[in-house]
C-alpha positions in Angstrom: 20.9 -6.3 -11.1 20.7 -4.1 -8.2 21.3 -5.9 -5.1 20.8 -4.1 -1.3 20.1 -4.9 2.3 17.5 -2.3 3.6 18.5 -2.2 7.4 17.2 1.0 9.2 18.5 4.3 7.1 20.4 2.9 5.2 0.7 -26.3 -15.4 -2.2 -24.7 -15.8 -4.7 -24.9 -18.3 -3.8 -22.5 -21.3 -7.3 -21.3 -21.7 -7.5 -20.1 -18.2 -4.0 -18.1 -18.6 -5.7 -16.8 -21.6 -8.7 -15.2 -19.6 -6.4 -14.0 -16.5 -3.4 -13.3 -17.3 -1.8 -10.9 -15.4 -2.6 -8.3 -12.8 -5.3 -6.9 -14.4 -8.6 -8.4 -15.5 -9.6 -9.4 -18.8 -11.9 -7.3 -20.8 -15.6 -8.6 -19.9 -16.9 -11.4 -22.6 -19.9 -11.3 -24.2 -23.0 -12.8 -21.7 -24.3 -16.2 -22.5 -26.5 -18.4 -21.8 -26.3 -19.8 -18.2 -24.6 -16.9 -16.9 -24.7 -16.5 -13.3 -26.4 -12.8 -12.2 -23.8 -11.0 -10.1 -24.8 -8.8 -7.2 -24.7 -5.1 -6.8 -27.4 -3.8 -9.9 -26.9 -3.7 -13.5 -23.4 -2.2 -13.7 -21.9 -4.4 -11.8 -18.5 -5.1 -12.9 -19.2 -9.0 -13.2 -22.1 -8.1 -15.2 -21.5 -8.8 -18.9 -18.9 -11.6 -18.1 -19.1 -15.3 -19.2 -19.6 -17.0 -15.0 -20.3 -20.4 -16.2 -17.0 -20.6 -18.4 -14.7 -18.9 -15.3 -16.9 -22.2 -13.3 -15.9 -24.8 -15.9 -12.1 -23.4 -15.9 -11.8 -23.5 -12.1 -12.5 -27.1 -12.2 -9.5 -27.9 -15.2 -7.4 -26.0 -12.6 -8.8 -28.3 -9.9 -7.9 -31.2 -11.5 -4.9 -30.1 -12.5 -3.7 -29.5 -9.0 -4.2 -33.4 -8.4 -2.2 -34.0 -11.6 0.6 -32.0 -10.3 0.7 -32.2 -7.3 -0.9 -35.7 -5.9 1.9 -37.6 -6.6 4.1 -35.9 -3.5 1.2 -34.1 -1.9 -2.1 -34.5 -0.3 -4.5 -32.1 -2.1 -7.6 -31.1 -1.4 -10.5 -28.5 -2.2 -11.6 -27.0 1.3 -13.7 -24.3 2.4 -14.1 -22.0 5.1 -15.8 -19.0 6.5 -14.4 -15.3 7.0 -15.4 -11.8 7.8 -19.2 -11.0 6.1 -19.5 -9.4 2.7 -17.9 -5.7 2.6 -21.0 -4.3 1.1 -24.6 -6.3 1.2 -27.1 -5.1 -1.3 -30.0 -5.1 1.9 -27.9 -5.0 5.4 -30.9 -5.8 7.0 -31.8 -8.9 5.0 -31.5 -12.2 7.1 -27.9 -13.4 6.4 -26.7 -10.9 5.4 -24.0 -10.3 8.1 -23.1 -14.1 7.8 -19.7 -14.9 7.5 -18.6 -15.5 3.3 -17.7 -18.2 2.5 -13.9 -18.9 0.8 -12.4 -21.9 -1.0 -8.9 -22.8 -0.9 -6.1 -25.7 -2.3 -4.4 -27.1 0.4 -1.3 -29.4 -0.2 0.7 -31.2 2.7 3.6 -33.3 1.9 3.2 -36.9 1.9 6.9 -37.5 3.0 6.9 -35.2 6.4 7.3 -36.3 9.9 4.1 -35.6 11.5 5.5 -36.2 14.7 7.6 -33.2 14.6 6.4 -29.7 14.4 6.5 -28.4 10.6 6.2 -25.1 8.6 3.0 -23.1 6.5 3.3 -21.4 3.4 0.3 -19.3 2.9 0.6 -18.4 -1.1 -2.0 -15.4 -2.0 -2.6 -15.4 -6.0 -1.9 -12.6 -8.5 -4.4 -10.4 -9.7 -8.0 -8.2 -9.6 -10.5 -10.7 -10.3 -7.9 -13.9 -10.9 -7.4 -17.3 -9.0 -5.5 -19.8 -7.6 -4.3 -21.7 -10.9 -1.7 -19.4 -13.0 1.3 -22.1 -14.3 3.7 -20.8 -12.5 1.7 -21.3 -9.2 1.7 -25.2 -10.2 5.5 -25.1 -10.1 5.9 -23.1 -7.2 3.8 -25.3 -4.6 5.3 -28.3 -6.7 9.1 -26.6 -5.4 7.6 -25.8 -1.7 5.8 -29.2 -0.8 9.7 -30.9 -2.1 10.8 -28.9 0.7 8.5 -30.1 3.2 6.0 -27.1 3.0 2.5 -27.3 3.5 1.0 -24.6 1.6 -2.6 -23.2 1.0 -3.7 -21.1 -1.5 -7.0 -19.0 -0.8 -9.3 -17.7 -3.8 -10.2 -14.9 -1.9 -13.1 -12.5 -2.3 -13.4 -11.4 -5.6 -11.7 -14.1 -7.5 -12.7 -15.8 -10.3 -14.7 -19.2 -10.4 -17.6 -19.1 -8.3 -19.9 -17.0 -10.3 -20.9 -13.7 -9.9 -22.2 -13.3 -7.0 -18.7 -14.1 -5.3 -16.5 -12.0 -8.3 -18.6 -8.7 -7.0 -17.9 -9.3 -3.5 -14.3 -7.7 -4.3 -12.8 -5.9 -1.7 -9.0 -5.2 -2.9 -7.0 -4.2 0.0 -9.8 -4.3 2.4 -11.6 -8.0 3.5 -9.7 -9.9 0.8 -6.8 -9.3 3.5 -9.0 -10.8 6.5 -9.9 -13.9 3.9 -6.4 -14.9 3.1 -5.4 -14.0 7.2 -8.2 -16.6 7.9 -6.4 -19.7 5.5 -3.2 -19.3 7.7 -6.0 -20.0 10.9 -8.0 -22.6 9.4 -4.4 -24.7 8.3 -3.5 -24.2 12.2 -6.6 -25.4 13.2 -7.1 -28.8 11.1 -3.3 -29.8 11.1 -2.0 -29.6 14.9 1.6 -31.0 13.0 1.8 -27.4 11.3 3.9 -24.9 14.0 2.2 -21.1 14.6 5.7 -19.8 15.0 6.6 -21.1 11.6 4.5 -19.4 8.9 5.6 -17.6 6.3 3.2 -15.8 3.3 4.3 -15.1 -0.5 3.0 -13.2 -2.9 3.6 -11.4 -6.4 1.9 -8.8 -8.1 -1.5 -8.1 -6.4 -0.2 -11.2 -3.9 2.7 -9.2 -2.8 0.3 -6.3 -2.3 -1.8 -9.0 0.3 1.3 -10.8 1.4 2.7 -6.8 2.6 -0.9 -6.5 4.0 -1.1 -9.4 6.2 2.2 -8.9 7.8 1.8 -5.1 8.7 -2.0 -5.4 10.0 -1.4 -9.2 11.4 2.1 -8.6 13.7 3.9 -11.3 15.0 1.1 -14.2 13.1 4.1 -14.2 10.1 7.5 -15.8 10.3 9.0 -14.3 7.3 7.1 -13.2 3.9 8.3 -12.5 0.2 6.5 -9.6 -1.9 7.5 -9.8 -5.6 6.6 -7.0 -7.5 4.0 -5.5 -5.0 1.4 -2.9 -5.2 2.1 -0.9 -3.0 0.6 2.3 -3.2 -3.0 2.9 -5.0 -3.2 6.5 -4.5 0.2 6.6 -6.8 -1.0 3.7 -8.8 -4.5 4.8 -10.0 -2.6 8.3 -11.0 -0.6 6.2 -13.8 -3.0 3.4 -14.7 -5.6 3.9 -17.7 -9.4 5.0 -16.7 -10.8 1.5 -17.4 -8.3 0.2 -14.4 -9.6 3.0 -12.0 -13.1 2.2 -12.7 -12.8 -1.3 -11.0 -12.4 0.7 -7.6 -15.0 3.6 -8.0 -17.6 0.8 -9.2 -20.2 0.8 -6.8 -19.7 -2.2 -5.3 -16.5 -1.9 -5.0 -15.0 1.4 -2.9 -17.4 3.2 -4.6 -16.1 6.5 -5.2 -12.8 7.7 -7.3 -9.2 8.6 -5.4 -10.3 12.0 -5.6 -13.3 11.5 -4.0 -11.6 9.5 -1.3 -8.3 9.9 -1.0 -7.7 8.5 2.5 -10.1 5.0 1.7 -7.2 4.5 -0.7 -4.4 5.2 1.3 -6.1 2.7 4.2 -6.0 0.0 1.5 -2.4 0.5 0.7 0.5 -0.6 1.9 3.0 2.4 2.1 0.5 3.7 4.7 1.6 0.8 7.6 5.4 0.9 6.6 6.3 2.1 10.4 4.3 -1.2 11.5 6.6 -4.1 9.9 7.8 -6.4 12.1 8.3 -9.4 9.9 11.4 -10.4 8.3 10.9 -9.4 4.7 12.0 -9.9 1.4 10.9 -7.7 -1.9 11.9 -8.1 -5.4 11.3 -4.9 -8.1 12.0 -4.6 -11.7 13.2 -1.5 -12.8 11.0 -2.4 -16.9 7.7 -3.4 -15.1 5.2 -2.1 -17.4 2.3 -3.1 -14.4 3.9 -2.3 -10.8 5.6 0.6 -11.7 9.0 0.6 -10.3 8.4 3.6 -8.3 6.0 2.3 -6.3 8.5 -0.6 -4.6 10.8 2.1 -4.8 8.7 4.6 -2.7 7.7 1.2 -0.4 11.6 0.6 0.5 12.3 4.7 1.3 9.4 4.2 3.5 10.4 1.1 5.3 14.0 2.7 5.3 12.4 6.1 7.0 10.8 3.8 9.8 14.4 2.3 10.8 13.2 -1.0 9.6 15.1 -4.2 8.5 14.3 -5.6 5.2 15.7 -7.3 2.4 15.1 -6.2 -1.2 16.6 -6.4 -4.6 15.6 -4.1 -8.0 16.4 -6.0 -10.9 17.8 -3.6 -13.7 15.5 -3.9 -16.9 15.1 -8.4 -16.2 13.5 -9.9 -19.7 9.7 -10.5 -18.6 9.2 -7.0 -17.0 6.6 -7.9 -14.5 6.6 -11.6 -14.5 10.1 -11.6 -15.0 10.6 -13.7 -11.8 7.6 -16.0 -12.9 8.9 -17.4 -16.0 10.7 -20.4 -16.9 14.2 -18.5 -17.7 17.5 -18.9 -15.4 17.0 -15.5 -13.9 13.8 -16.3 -12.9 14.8 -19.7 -11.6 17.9 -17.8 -9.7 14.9 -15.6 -8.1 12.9 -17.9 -7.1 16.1 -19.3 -5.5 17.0 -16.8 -3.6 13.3 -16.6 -1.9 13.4 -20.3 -0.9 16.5 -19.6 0.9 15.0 -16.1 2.4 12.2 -18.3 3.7 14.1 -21.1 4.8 16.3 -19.0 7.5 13.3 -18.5 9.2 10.7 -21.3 8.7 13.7 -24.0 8.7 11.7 -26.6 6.4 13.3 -30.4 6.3 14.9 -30.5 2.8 15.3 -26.5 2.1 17.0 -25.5 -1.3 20.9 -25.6 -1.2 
């Protein structure tokens, strides 16, 4: 394992893992019966996909965050309202600059002092076209709310669940920042026992890309974050990844046009671009076998951050068993990296019953 300090220069339902897997979305399923019509014309990317069955897994996943979590946490289903849809099929229909609405899990410890002022976790999911509900998110919160977390995990625009209408409404790197910006309000807002000047964000895979978002447009609203395995950089990233992956961005509801045809609407949406802007204290975690995040791309993140004069944390794990969910498994290096985040976030956000 490579280990540096960057300091200026120098249990979730298995048929839902099934569908969304990963960071990258699952081929489209045949249409059936029921299915929901998505937005933005025929070729839409939601088009041929199987909405009712992502509906009926979202509520297994539901209920399975009661199950695993409603024995030490409050849980609860909530909703709220952020920045209007990215891309409106008629901008001058009524509504159609309302706000969209996003649902969220929330989870506060039953076992807290709510007389005292007490940390946020905001947790942004994994993923193009995913949700809040992969296993190792169950075991994660599960490990956060023992330590006296409260935590809330947004399904942003674009996730899976809430038919098609909502999976077309994708805006990766762009308003799906502003949604999950907008959990970390509405948890400050509804709990006044949750302390502004004690939040921290995590995130792998597509949620480290959001996680390194939030902190670099949103300065000073983070206490400390974690980005495991990040994107980090699309223009580099579409330039190794397969046609059918770039078509997700130049579909027309999406960006809308290729990297070629827009280089600098790619770079906005990425965060190497804002590297001179981090304030935050930060922790990132690389693997050097990643078949998905190529390594390169933390790599180039870090010389970046390292060119600005910033300080960081970061560690490039040399060829870890799992590749790119090698720190989400249940294997002792992944249990040891998951340790060394709670303690990263734990100097900062100073929980009641941290990891030792």
């Amino acid at each position: 394992m490579i280990s540096r300090l960057g300091v200026g220069g120098g249990l979730g339902c298995a048929l839902a893992q099934a569908q969304r897997a990963g960071a990258v979305p699952a081929a489209p399923a045949p249409p059936a019966a029921g299915t929901l019509a998505p937005t933005g014309g025929a070729q839409a990317a939601g088009a041929g996909r199987d909405q009712g069955n992502d509906i009926l897994i979202k509520a297994l996943e539901i209920q399975q965050w009661h199950t695993a979590l409603g024995d030490i946490a409050d849980v609860h289903q909530i909703r709220y309202t952020s920045a209007p849809r990215h891309r409106p099929p008629n901008p001058t229909a009524p509504g159609a600059k309302n706000p969209l609405i996003i649902h969220a899990m929330t989870f506060v410890p039953k076992n807290i002092d709510k007389a005292k002022k007490q940390p946020l976790i905001v947790f942004a999911h994994q993923g193009i076209h995913s949700d809040f509900g992969h296993d190792y998110e169950y075991g994660v919160v599960r490990s956060l709310v023992e330590q006296g977390y409260s935590v809330i995990g947004p399904d942003y625009r674009g996730s899976t669940g809430y038919g098609g209408g909502f999976y077309n409404e994708i805006d990766y790197g762009g308003l799906e920042v502003e949604d999950v910006f907008q959990a970390r309000a509405w948890m400050l807002e509804n709990y006044s026992f949750l302390d502004e000047k004690r939040v921290g964000m995590i995130g792998w895979s597509h949620g480290g890309m959001i996680t390194l978002m939030n902190i670099l447009l949103h300065p000073g609203a983070y206490a400390v974050a974690y980005a495991g395995v990040p994107v980090t950089d699309l223009v580099l990233r579409l330039g190794y990844h397969d046609p059918s992956y770039q078509a997700i961005f130049s579909a027309p509801q999406h960006i809308g046009k290729t990297v070629q045809g827009d280089i600098q609407e790619y770079l906005k949406r990425s965060p190497i671009t804002y590297a001179d802007k981090l304030e935050t204290p930060l922790l990132i975690h690389g693997n050097t076998n990643d078949e998905d995040v190529n390594v390169i791309e933390v790599q180039r993140f870090v010389a970046a951050l390292k060119a600005a004069g910033k300080n960081f944390e970061y560690k490039i794990y040399d060829n870890a068993p799992g590749g790119h969910e090698f720190g989400r498994l249940d294997t002792k290096l992944a249990q040891e990296s998951r340790r060394d985040v709670y303690r990263f976030l734990a100097k900062y956000l100073k929980p009641e019953r941290p990891v030792n």
